[in-house]
C-alpha positions in Angstrom: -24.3 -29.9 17.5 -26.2 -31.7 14.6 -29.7 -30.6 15.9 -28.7 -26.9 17.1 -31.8 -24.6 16.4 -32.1 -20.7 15.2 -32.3 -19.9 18.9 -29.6 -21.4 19.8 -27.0 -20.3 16.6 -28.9 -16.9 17.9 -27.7 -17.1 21.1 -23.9 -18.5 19.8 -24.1 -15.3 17.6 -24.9 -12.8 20.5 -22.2 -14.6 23.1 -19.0 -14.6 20.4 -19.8 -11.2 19.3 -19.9 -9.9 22.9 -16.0 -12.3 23.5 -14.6 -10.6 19.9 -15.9 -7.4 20.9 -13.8 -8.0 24.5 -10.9 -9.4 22.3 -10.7 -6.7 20.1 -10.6 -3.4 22.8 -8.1 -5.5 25.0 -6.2 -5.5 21.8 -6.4 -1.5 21.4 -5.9 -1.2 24.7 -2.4 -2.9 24.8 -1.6 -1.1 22.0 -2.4 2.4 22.7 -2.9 2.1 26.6 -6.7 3.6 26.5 -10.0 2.2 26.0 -11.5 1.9 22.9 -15.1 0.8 21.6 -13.8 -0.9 18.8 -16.6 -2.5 16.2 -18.4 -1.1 13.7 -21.5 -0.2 16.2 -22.0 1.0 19.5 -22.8 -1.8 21.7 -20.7 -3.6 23.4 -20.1 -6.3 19.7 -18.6 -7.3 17.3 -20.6 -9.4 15.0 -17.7 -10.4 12.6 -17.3 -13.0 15.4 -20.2 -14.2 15.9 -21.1 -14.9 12.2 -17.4 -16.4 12.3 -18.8 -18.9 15.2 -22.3 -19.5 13.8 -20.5 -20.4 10.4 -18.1 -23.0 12.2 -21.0 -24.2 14.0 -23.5 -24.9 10.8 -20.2 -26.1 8.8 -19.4 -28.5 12.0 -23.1 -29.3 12.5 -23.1 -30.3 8.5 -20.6 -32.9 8.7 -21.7 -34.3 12.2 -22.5 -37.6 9.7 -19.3 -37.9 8.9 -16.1 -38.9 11.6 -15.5 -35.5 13.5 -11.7 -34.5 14.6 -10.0 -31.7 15.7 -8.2 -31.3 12.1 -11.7 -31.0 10.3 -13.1 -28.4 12.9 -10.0 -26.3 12.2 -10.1 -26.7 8.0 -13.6 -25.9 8.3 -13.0 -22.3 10.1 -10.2 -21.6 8.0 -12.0 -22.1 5.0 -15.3 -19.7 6.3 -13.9 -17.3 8.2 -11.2 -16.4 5.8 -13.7 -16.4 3.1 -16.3 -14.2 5.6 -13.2 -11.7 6.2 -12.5 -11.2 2.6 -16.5 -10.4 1.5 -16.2 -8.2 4.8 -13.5 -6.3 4.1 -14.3 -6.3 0.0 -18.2 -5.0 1.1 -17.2 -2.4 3.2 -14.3 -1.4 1.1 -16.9 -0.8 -2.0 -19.6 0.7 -0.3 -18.2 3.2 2.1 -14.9 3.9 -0.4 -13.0 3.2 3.2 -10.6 0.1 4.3 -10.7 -0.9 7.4 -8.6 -2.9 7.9 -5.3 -3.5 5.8 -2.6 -6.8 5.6 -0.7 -5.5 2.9 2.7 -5.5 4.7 1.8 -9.1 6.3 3.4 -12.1 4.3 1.0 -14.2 2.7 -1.6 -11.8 2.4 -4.4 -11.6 -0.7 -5.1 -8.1 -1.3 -4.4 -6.9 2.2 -8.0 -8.1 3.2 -6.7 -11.9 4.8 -3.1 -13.4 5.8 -2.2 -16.4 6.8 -1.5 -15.2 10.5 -5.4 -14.7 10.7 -6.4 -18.2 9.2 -4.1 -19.8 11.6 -6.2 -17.8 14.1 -9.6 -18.7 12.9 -8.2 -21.9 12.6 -7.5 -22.6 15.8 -11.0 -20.6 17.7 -12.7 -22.7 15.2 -11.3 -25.6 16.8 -11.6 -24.5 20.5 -15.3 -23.0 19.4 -16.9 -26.6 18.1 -15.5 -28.9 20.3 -14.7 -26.8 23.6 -17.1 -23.9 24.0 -19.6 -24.7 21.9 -21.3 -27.7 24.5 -20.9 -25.2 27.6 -23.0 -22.4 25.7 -25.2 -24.5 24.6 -25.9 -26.5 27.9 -25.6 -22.9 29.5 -29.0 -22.0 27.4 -30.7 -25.1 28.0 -30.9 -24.1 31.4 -33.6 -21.1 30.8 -37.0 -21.5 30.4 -38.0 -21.2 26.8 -39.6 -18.6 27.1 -37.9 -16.5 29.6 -34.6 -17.4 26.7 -36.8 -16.1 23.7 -37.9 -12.9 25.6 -34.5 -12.3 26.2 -33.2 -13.2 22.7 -36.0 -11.1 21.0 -34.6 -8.1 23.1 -31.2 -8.2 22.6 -32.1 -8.4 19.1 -34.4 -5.6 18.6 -31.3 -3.5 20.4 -28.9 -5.0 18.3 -31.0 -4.0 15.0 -31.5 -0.3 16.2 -27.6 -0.1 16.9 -27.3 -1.5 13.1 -29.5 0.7 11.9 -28.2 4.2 13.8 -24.6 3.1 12.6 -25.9 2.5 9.1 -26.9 6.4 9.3 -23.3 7.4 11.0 -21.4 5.4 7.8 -23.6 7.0 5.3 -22.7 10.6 6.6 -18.7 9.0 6.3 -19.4 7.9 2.5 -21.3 11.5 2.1 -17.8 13.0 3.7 -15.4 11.3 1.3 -17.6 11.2 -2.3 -17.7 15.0 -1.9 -14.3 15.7 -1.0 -13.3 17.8 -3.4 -9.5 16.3 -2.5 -7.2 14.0 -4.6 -5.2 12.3 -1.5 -6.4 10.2 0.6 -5.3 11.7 3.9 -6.8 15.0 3.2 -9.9 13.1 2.9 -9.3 11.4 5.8 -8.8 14.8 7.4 -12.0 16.6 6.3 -14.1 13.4 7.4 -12.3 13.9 11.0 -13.2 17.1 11.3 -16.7 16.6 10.3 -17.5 13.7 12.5 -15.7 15.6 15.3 -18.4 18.5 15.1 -21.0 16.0 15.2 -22.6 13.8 18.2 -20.2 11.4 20.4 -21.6 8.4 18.0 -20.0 10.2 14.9 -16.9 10.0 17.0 -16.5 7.1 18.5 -16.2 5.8 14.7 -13.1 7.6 13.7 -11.9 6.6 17.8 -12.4 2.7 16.9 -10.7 2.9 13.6 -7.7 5.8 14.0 -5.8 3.7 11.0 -8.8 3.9 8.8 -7.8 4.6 4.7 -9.7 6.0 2.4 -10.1 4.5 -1.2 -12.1 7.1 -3.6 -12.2 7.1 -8.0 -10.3 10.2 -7.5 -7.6 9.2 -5.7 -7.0 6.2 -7.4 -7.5 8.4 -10.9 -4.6 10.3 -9.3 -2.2 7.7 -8.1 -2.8 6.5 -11.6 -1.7 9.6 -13.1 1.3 9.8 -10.9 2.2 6.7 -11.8 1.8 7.3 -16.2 3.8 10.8 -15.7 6.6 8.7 -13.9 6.6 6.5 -17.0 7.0 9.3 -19.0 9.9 10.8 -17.3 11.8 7.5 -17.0 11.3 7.1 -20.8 12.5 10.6 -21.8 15.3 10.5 -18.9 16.5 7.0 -21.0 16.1 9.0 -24.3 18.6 11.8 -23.1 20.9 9.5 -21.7 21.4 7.8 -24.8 21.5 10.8 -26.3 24.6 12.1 -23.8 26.3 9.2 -24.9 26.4 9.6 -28.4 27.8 12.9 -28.2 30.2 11.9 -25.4 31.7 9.2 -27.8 31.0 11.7 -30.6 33.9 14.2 -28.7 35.7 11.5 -28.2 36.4 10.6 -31.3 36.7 14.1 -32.3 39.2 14.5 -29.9 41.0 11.7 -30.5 41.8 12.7 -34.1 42.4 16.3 -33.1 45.1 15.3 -30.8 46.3 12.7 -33.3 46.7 15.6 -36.1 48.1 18.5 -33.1 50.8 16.1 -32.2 52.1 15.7 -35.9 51.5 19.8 -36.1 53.8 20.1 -32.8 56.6 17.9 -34.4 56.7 19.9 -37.4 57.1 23.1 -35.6 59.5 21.7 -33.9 61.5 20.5 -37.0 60.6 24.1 -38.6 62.2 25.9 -35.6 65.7 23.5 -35.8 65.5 25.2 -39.3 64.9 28.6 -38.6 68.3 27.9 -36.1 70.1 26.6 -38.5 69.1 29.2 -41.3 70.0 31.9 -38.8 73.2 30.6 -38.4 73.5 31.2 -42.3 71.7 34.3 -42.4 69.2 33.7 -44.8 66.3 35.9 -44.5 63.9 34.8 -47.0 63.7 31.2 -46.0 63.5 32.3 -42.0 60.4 34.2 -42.8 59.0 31.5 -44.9 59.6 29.4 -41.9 57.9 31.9 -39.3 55.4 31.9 -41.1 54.3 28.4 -41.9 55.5 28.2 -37.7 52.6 30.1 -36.9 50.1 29.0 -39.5 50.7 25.8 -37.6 50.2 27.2 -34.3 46.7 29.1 -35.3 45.8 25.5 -36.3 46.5 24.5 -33.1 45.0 26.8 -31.4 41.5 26.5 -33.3 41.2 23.1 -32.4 41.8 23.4 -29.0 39.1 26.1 -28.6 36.5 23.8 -30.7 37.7 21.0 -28.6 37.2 22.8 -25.2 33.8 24.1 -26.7 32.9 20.2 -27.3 33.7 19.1 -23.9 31.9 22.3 -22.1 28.4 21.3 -24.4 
């Protein structure tokens, strides 16, 4: 694969895109039980793949002086496809304020744009591209005529370009749908872009059909979430604040009311030592001392009485 030309990586690149394009919609179609056109344009590719396979090819082809092995061909499309999914993903992400695709809840994942479950992947087609498919492709083209296989090439590309450049037109009308939505969450937007592209052609369409998990990322919404997330600072802080607050006043009442039950017991014992004297001054019949008594008896209990309402007043705040 050393000597592989730009007609040849051009016809690698037309072959895998066509094979991730029929990956990709038997995928969908196990998962939803319909067909759809997934891919970023209309044709019948996905040319993710075949840049995957045209990297893995070069990277093979540049170490073809070096001793070849299964383990190299699979570093080298880890490496390059992971890197070529990230600047994807991160391209996409910036330009058309969209993600379309998300790893977030996958383990191993950086930034939700590449896990390790899709290395491994890339890993492996890497492998069974360079040294399986690769020679039958390529031995496949030699047998057109030159010409006959750039005619061809020169068409398929000239079809593949005006698909680019009709789907280039279909995103830009997305990005015009989400930068002037005048909404702060991202599945409003998603909503008022849905409803837009649905009163548009079948093209417009078939977008939001081959991506139904698509997310929006806009300034505003992440402005929002931001928001969100400062005001719930806030409230944890001042939340903190009165619970501290609530328990200085709770051991405040304790205290309170240990020392107003410390004082009402001694009051209660004198009463009661007051009243064994009233009993015994009634037995004498001394009026002037028994209404001494009475009344320091019920100074004692409007003491009492005081405290317990200041007491119940403390526990009630």
């Amino acid at each position: 694969m050393a000597n592989v030309g730009l007609w040849q990586l051009l016809w690698l690149f037309f072959i895998y895109s066509f094979l991730g394009w029929v990956t990709e919609v038997f995928l969908k179609y196990l998962q939803y039980h319909r067909f759809i056109n997934r891919g970023f344009l209309i044709g019948p590719y996905c040319p993710i793949y075949g840049a995957g396979a045209v990297l893995i090819t070069v990277g093979c082809g540049m170490l073809s002086s070096f001793e070849r092995s299964w383990a190299m061909s699979f570093l080298i499309a880890f490496v390059l496809c992971g890197l070529l999914e990230y600047a994807t993903s991160y391209i996409l992400e910036k330009y058309f304020h969209a993600r379309w695709w998300d790893y977030t809840q996958k383990p191993m994942n950086l930034h939700g744009r590449v896990w390790i479950g899709n290395l491994i992947l890339f890993g492996l087609g890497g492998v069974a591209i360079a040294e399986i498919l690769n020679p039958r492709f390529l031995a496949m083209a030699s047998r057109f005529e030159p010409i006959f296989f750039s005619a061809l090439l020169t068409a398929v590309s000239i079809l593949f370009l005006a698909d680019v450049l009709m789907s280039y037109f279909i995103m830009n009308l997305l990005k015009r749908g989400v930068e002037e939505s005048r909404s702060n969450k991202s599945e409003e937007i998603a909503a008022e872009v849905r409803y837009l592209l649905e009163n548009r052609s079948v093209f417009h369409k078939r977008i939001m059909d081959a991506y139904p998990e698509l997310t929006f990322r806009t300034e505003e919404v992440k402005a929002r979430l931001e928001r969100i997330r400062k005001e719930g600072e806030a409230i944890r802080l001042l939340a903190e604040e009165k619970v501290e607050v609530l328990e200085e006043r709770t051991l405040a009442g304790r205290e309170a009311a240990r020392k107003n039950l410390t004082t009402t017991w001694s009051l209660q014992r004198e009463i009661i030592e007051k009243q064994d004297e009233i009993i015994d001054l009634l037995k004498k019949g001394d009026a002037g001392d028994i209404q001494m008594l009475e009344e320091a008896v019920n100074g004692n209990k409007e003491i009492i009485e005081n405290r317990e309402r200041r007491y119940r007043l403390l526990k009630n705040e």
